[in-house]
MMTF fields as JSON, N, C-alpha, C and O atoms, coordinates in Angstrom:
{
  "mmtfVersion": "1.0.0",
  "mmtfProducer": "UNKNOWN",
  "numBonds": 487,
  "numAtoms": 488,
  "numGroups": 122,
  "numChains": 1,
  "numModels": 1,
  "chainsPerModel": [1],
  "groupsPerChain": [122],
  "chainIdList": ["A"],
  "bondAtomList": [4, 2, 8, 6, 12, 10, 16, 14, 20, 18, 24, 22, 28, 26, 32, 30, 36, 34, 40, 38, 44, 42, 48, 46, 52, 50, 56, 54, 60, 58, 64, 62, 68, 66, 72, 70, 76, 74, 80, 78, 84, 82, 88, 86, 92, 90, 96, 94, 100, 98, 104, 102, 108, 106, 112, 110, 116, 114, 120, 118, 124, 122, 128, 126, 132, 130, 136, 134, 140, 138, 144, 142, 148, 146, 152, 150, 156, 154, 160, 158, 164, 162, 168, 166, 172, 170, 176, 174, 180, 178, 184, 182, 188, 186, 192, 190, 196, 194, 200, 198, 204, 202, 208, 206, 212, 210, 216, 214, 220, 218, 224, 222, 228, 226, 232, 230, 236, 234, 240, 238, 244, 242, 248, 246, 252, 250, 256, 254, 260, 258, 264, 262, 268, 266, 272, 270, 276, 274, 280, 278, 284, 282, 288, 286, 292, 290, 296, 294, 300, 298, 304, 302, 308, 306, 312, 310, 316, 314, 320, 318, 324, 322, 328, 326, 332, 330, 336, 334, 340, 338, 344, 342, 348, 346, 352, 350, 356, 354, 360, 358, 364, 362, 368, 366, 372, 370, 376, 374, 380, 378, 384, 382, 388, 386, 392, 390, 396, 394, 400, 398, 404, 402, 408, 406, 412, 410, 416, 414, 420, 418, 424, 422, 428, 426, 432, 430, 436, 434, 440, 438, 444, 442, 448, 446, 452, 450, 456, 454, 460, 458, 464, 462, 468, 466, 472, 470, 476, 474, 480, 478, 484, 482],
  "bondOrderList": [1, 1, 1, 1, 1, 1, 1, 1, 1, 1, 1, 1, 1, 1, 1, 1, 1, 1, 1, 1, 1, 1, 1, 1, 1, 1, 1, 1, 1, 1, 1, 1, 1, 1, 1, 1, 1, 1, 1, 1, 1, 1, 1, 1, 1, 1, 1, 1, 1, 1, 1, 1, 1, 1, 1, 1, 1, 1, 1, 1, 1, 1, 1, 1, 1, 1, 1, 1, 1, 1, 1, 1, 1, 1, 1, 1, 1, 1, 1, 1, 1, 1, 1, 1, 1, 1, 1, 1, 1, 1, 1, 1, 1, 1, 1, 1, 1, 1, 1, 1, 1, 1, 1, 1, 1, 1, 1, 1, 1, 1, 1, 1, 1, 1, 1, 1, 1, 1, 1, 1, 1],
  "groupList": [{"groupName": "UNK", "atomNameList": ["N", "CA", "C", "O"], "elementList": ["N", "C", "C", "O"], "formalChargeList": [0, 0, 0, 0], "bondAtomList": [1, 0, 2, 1, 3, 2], "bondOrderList": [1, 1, 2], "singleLetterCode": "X", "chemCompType": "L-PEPTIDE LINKING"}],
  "groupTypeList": [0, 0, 0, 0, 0, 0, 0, 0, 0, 0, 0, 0, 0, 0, 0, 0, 0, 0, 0, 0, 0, 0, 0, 0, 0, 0, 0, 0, 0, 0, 0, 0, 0, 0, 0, 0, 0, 0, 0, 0, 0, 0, 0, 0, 0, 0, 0, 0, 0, 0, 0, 0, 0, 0, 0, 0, 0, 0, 0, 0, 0, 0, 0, 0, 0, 0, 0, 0, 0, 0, 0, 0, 0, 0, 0, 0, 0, 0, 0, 0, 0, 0, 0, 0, 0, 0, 0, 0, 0, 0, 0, 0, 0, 0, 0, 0, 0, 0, 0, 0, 0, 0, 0, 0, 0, 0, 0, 0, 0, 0, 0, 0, 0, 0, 0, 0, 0, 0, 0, 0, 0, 0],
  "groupIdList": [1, 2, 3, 4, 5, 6, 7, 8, 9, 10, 11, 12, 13, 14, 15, 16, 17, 18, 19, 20, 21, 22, 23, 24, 25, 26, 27, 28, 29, 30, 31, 32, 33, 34, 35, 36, 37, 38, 39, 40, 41, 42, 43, 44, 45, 46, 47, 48, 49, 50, 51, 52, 53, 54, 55, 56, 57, 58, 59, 60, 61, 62, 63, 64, 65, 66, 67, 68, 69, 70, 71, 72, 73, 74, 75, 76, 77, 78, 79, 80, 81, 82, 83, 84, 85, 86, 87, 88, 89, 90, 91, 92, 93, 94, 95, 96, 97, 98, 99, 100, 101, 102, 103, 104, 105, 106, 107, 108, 109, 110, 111, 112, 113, 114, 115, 116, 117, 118, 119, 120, 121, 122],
  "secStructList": [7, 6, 6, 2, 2, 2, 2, 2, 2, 2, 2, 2, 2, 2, 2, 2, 2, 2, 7, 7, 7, 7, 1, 1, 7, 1, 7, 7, 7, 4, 4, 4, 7, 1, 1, 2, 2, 2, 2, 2, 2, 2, 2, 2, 2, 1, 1, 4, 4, 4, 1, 7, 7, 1, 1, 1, 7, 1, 1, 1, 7, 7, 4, 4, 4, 6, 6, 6, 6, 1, 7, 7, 1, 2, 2, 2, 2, 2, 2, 2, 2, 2, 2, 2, 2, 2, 3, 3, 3, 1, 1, 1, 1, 1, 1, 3, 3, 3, 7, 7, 6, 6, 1, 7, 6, 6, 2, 2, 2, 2, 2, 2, 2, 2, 6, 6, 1, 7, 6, 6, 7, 7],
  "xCoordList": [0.823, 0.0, 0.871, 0.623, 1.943, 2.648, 3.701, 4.116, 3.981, 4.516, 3.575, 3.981, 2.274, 1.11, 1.581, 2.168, 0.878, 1.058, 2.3, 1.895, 3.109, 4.543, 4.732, 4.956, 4.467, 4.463, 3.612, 4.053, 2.238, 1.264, 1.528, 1.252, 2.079, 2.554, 3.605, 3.546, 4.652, 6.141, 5.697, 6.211, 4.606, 4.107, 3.482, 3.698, 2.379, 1.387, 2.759, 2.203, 3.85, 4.641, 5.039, 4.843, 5.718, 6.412, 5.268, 5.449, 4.207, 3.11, 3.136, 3.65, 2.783, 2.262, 3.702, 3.628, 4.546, 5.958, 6.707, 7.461, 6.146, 6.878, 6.224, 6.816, 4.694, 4.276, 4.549, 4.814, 4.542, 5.643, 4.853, 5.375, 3.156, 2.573, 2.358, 1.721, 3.185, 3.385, 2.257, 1.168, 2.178, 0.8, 0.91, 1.829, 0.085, 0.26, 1.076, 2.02, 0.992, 1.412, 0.565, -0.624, 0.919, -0.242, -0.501, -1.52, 0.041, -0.422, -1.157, -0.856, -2.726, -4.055, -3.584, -2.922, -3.839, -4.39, -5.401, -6.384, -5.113, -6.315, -7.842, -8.834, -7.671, -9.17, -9.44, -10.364, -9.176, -9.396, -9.758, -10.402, -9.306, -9.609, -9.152, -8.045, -10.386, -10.038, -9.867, -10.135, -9.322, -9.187, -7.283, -6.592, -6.98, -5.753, -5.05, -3.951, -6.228, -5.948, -6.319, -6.014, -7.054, -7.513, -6.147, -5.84, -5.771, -4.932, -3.553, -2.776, -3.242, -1.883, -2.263, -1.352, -3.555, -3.518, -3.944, -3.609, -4.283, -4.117, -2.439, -1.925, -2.014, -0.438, 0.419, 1.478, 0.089, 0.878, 0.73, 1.617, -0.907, -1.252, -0.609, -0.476, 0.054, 0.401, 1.936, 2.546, 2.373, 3.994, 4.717, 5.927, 4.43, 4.409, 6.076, 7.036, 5.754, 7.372, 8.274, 9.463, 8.051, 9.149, 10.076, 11.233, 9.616, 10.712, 10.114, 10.291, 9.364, 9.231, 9.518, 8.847, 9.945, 10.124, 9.409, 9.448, 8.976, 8.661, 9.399, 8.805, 10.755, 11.25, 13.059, 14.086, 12.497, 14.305, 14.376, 13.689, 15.057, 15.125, 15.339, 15.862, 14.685, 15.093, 15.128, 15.837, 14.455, 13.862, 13.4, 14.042, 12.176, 11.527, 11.648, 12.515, 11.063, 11.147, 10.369, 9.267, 11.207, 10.247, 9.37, 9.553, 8.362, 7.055, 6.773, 6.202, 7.563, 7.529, 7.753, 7.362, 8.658, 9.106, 8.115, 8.316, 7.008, 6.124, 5.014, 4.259, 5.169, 3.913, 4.508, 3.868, 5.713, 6.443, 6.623, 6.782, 6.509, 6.696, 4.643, 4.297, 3.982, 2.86, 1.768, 1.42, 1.252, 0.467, -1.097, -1.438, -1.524, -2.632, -4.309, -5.223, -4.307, -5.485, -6.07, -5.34, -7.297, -7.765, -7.232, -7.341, -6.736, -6.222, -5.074, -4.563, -4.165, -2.65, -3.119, -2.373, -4.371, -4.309, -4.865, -4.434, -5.997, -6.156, -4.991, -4.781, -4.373, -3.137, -1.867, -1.239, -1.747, -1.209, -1.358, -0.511, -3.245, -3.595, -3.282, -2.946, -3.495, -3.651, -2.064, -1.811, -1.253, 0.261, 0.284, 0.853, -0.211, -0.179, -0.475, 0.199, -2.03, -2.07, -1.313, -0.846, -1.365, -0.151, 0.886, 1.462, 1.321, 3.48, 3.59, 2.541, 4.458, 5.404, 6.822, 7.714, 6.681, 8.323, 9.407, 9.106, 10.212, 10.983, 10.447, 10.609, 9.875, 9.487, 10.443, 10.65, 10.915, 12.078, 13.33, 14.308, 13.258, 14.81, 14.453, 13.425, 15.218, 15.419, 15.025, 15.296, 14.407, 14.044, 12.583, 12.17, 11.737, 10.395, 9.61, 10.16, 8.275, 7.412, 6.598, 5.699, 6.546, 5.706, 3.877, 3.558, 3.138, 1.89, 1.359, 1.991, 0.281, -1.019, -1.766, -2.622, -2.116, -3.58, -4.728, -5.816, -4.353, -4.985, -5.462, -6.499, -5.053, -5.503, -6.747, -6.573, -8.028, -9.498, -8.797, -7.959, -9.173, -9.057, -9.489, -9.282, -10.225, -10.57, -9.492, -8.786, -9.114, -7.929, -6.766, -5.959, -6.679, -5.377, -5.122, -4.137, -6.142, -6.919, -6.731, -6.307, -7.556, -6.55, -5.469, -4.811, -4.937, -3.594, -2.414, -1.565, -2.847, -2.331, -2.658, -1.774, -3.937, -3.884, -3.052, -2.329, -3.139, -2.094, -1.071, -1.261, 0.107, 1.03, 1.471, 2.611, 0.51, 0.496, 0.02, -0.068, -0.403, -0.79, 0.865, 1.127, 1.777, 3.119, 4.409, 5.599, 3.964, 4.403, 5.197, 6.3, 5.144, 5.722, 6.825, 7.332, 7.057, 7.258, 8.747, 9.131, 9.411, 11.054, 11.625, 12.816],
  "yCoordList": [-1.182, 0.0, 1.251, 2.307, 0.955, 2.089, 2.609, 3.753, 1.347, 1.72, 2.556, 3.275, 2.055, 2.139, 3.555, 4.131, 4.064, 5.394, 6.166, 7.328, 6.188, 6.458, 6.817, 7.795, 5.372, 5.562, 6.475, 7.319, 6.653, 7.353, 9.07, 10.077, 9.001, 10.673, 11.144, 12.269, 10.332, 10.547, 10.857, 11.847, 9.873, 10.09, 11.674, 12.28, 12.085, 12.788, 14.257, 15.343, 14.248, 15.37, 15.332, 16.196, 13.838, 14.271, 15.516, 16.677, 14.607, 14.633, 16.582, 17.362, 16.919, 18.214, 19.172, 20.314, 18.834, 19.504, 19.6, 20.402, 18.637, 18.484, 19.681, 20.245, 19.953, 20.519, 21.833, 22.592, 22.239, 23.546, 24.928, 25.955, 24.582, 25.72, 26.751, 27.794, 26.175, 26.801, 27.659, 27.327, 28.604, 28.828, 27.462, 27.319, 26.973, 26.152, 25.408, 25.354, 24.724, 22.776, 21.994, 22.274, 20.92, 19.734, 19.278, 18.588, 19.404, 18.607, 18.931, 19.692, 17.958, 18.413, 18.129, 17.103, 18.924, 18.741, 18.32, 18.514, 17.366, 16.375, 17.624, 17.358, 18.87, 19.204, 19.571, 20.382, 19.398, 19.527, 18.112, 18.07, 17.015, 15.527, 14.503, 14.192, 14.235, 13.849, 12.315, 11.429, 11.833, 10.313, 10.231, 9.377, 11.511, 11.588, 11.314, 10.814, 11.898, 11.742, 10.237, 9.757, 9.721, 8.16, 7.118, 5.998, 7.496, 6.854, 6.933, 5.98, 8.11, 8.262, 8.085, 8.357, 7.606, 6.294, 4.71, 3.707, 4.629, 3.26, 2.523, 1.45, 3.573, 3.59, 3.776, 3.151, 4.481, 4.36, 3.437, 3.059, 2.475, 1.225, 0.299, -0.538, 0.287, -0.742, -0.798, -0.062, -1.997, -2.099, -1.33, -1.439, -0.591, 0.255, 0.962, 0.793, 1.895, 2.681, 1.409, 1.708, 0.299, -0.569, -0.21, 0.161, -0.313, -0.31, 0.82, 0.829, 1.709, 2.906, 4.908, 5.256, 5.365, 6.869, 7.824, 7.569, 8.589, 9.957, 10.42, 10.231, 11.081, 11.129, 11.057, 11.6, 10.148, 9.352, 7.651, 7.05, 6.851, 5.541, 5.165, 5.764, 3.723, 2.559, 1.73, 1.581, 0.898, -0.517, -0.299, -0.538, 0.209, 0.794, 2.09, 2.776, 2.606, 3.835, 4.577, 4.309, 5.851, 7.059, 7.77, 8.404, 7.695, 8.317, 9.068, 8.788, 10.482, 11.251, 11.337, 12.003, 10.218, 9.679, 8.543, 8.294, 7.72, 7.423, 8.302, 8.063, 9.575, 10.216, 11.291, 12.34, 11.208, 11.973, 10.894, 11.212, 9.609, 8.707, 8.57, 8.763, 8.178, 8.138, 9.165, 9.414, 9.736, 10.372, 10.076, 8.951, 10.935, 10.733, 10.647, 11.442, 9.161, 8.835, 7.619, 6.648, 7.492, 6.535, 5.108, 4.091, 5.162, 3.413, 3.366, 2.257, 4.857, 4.501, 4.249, 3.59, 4.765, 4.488, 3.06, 2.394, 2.436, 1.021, -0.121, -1.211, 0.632, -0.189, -0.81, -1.855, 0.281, 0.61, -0.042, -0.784, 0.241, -0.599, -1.986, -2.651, -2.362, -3.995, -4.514, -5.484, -3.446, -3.73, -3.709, -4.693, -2.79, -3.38, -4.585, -5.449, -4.569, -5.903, -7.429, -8.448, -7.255, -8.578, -8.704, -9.687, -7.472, -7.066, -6.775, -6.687, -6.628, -6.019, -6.204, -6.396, -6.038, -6.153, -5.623, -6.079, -5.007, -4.514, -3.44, -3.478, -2.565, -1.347, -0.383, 0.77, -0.802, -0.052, -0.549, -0.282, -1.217, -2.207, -3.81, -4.412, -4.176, -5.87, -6.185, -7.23, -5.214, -5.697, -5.802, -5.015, -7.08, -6.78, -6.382, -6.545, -5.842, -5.727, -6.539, -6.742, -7.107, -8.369, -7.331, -6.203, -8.613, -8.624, -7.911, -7.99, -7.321, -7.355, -7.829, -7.075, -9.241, -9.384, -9.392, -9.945, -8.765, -8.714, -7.649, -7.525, -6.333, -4.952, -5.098, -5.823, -4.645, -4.634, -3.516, -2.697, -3.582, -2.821, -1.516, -0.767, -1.023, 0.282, 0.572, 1.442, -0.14, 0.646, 0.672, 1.602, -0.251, 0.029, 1.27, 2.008, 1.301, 2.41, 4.382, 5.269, 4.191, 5.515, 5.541, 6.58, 4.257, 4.204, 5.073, 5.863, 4.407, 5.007, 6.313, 6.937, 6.971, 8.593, 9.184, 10.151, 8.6, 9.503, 9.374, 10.003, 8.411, 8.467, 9.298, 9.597, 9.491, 10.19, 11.516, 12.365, 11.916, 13.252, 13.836, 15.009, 12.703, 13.419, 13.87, 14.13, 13.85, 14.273, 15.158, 14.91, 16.276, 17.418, 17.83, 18.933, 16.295, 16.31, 16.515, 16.445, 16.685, 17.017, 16.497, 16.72],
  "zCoordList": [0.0, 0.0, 0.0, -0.582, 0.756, 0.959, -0.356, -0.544, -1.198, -2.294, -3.77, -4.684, -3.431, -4.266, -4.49, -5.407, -2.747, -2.654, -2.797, -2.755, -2.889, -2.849, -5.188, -5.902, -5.398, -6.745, -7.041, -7.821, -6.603, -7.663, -7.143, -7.796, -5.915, -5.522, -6.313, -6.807, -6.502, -7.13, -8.821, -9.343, -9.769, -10.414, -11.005, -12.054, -9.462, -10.221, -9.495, -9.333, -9.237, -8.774, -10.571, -11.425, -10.694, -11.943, -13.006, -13.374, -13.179, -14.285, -13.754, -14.556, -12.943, -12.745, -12.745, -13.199, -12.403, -12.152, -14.212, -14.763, -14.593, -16.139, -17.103, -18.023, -16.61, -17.516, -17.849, -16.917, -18.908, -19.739, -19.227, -18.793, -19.448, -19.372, -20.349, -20.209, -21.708, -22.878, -23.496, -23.027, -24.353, -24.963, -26.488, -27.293, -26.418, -27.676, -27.525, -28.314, -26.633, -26.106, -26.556, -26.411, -27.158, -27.455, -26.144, -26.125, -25.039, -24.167, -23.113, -22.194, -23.377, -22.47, -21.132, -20.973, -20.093, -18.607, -18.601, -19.315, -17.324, -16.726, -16.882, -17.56, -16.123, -16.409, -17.888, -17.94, -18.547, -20.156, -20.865, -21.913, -20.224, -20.707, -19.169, -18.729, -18.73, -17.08, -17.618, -16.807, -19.292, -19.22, -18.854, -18.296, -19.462, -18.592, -17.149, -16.913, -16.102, -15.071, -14.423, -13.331, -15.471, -14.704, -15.585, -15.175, -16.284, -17.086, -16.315, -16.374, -15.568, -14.656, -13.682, -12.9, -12.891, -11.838, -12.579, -11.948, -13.194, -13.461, -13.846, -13.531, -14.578, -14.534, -13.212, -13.143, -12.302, -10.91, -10.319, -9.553, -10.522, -10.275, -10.342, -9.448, -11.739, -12.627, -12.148, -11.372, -12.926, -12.891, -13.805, -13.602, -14.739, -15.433, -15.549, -16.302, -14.251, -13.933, -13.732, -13.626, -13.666, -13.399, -14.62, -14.421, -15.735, -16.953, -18.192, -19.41, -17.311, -18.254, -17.61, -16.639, -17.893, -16.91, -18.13, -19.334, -17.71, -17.794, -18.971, -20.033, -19.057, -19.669, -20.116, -20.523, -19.732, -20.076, -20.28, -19.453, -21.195, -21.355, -20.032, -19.092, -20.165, -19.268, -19.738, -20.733, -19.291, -19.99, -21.004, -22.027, -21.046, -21.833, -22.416, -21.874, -23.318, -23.978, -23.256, -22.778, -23.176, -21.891, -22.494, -23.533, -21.856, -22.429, -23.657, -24.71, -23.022, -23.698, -25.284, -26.242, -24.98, -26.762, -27.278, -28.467, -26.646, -27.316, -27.96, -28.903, -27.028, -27.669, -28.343, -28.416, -28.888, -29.967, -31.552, -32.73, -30.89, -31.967, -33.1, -34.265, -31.895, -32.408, -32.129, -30.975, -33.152, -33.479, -32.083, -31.718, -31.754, -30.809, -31.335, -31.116, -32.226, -32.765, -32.57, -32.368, -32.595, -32.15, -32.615, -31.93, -33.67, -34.263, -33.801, -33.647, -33.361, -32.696, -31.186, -30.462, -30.665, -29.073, -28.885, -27.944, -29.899, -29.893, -30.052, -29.521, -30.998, -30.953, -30.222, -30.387, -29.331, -28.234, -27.342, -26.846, -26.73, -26.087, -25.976, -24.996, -27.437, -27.683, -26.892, -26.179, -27.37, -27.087, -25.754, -25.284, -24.814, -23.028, -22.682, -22.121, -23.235, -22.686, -23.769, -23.259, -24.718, -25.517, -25.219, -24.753, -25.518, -25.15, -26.432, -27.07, -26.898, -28.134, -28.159, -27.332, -29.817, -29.641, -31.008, -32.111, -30.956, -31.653, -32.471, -33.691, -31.958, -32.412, -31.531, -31.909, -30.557, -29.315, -29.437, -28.739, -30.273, -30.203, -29.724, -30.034, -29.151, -28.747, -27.268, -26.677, -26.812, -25.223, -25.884, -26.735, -25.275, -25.832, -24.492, -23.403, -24.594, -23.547, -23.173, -23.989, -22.233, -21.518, -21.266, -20.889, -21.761, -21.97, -20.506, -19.453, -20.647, -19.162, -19.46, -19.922, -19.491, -19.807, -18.876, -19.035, -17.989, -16.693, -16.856, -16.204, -17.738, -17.975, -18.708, -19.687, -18.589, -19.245, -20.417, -20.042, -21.627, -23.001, -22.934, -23.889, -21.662, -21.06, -20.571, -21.082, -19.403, -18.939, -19.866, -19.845, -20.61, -21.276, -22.209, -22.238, -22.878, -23.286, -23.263, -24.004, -21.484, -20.528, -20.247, -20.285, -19.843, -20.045, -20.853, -20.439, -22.645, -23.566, -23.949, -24.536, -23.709, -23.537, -22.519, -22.756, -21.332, -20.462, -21.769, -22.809, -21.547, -21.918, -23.395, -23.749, -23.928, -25.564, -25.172, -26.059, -23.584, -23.268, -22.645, -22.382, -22.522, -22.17, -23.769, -23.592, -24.666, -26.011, -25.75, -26.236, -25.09, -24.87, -23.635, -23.431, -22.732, -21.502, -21.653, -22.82, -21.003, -20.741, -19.743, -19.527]
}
């Protein structure tokens, strides 16, 4: 519980601390599209930050560069989706991503809007 919380605080500091504030940022705030904000707790939920950051490589490719890679439309966020919960592989290189199939196609869903709502993140 205590990590739950720990992740989804460290999270929503990053998420709110990253944002530019720019005039003419692609990137919505939660009160402008609140699937954002359910999408960066289902992600603080998740194992997620284990092998993905904000914005810098790990394991995984950091956010910010997925939602610089793909376009924010509905067949790239279905797709996406499908990829949480299946896994993927070699679209990042040679580490592949292990499946959720435990994730409902909703959440995976918000999921992939948060993460395509950090496009702009630094």
């Amino acid at each position: 519980m205590k990590k739950t919380f720990l992740i989804l605080s460290i999270a929503a500091f990053c998420y709110s601390c990253g944002s530019s504030g720019e005039k003419g940022s692609e990137t919505k705030s939660a009160a402008e599209n609140p699937d954002i904000d359910k999408g960066l707790n289902l992600v603080a939920k998740s194992d997620c930050f284990g092998c993905h950051k904000i914005s810098e490589a790990s394991i995984g490719p950091a956010y910010n560069l997925i939602g610089q890679k793909y376009e924010n439309t509905e067949a790239n966020i279905n797709t996406l989706a499908e990829k949480v919960q299946k896994g993927g592989f070699g679209n990042w290189g040679s580490t592949p991503m292990a499946g959720h199939a435990g994730i409902s196609k909703e959440d995976a869903v918000l999921m992939v809007k948060y993460v395509l709502s950090l496009k702009n993140e630094k």
